[in-house]
C-alpha positions as CSV (number, residue, x, y, z in Angstrom):
1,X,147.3,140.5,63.6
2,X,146.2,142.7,61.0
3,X,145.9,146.7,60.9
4,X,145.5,147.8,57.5
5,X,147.7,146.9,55.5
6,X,150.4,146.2,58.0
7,X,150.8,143.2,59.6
8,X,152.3,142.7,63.6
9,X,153.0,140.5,66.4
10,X,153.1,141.8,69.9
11,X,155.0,140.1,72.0
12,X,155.8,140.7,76.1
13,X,158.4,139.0,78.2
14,X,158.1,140.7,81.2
15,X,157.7,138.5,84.4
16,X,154.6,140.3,86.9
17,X,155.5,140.5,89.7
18,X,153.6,141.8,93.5
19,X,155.1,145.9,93.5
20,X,157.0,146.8,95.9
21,X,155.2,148.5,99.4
22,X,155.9,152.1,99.1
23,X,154.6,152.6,102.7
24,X,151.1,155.1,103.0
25,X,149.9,157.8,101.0
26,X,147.2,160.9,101.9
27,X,145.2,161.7,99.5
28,X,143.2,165.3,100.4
29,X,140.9,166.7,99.3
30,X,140.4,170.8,99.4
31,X,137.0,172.7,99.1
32,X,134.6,170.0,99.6
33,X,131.3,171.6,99.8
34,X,130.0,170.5,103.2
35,X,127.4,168.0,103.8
36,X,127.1,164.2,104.1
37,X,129.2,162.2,101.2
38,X,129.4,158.4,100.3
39,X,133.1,157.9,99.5
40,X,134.0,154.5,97.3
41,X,137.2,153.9,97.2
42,X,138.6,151.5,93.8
43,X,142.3,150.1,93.4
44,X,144.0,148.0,90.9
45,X,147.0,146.4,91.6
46,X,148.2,143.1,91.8
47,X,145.8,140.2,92.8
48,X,143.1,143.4,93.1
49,X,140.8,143.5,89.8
50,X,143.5,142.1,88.1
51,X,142.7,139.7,85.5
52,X,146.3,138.9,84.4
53,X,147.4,137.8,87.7
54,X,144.6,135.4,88.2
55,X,145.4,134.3,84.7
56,X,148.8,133.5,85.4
57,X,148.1,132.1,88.8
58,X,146.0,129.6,86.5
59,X,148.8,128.3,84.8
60,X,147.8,130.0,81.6
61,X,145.8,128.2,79.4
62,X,145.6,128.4,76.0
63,X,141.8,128.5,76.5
64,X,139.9,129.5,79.5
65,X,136.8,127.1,80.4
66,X,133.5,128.8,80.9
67,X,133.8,127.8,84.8
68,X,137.3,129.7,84.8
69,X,135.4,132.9,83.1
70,X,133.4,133.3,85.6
71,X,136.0,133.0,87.9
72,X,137.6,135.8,86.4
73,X,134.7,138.0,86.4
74,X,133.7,137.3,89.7
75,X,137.0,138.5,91.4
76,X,137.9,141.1,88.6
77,X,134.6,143.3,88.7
78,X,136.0,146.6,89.1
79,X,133.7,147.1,92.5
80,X,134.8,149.2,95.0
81,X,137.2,147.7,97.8
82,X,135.3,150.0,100.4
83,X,132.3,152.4,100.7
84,X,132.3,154.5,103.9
85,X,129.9,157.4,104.7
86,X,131.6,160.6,106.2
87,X,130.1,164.1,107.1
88,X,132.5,167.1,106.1
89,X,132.1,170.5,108.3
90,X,132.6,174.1,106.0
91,X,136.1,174.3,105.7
92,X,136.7,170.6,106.6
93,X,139.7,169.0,104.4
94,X,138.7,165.5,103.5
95,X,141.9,163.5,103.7
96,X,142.5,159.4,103.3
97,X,145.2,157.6,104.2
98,X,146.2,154.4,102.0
99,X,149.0,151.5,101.7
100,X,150.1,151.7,98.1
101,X,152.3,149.3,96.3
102,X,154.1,150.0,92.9
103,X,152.1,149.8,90.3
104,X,148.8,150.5,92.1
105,X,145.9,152.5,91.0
106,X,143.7,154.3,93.4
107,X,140.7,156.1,92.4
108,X,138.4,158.2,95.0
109,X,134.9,158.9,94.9
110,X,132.7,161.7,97.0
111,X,129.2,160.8,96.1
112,X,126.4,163.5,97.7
113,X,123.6,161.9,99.7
């Protein structure tokens, strides 16, 4: 590859691998304004929107086939991996308890209806 006038190679060695379980986490959150929320909740992590691992899993080819693509798309699309509605009283902490595994990503989101 070429940046400039500098020339590189990136190379990785590293064998992925499923995290290890590090048991539950609460995420809380403090001051919510009350009233009715969607909340969508969005992980990556391995074998969840995670490309690489699907690559791998397909033996890695040298060139992905338009059939494997969209096989890649389809179960990599960054959708949430669950939408729930809650209502939150005045003063109400909102607080979610998750399974996490090394080198997962969890995002939350508190949409108002």
């Amino acid at each position: 590859m070429r940046d400039g006038d500098t020339y590189y190679k990136v190379h990785s060695s590293f064998e992925y691998y499923p995290g290890l379980s590090k048991g539950k986490i609460e995420i809380s959150m403090f001051y919510v304004p009350a009233r009715t929320y969607t909340v969508e909740i969005y992980n990556v992590g391995y074998h969840v929107n995670d490309a690489y691992t699907e690559y791998v899993d397909m033996g890695k080819p040298k060139q992905l086939n338009t059939q494997q693509v969209d096989e890649l798309k389809k179960h990599n699309n960054g959708v949430p991996i669950a939408i729930e509605a809650i209502e939150l009283k005045t003063n109400e902490v909102f607080s979610k308890e998750l399974y996490i595994s090394e080198n997962d990503v969890y995002m939350l989101n508190l949409i108002k209806r």
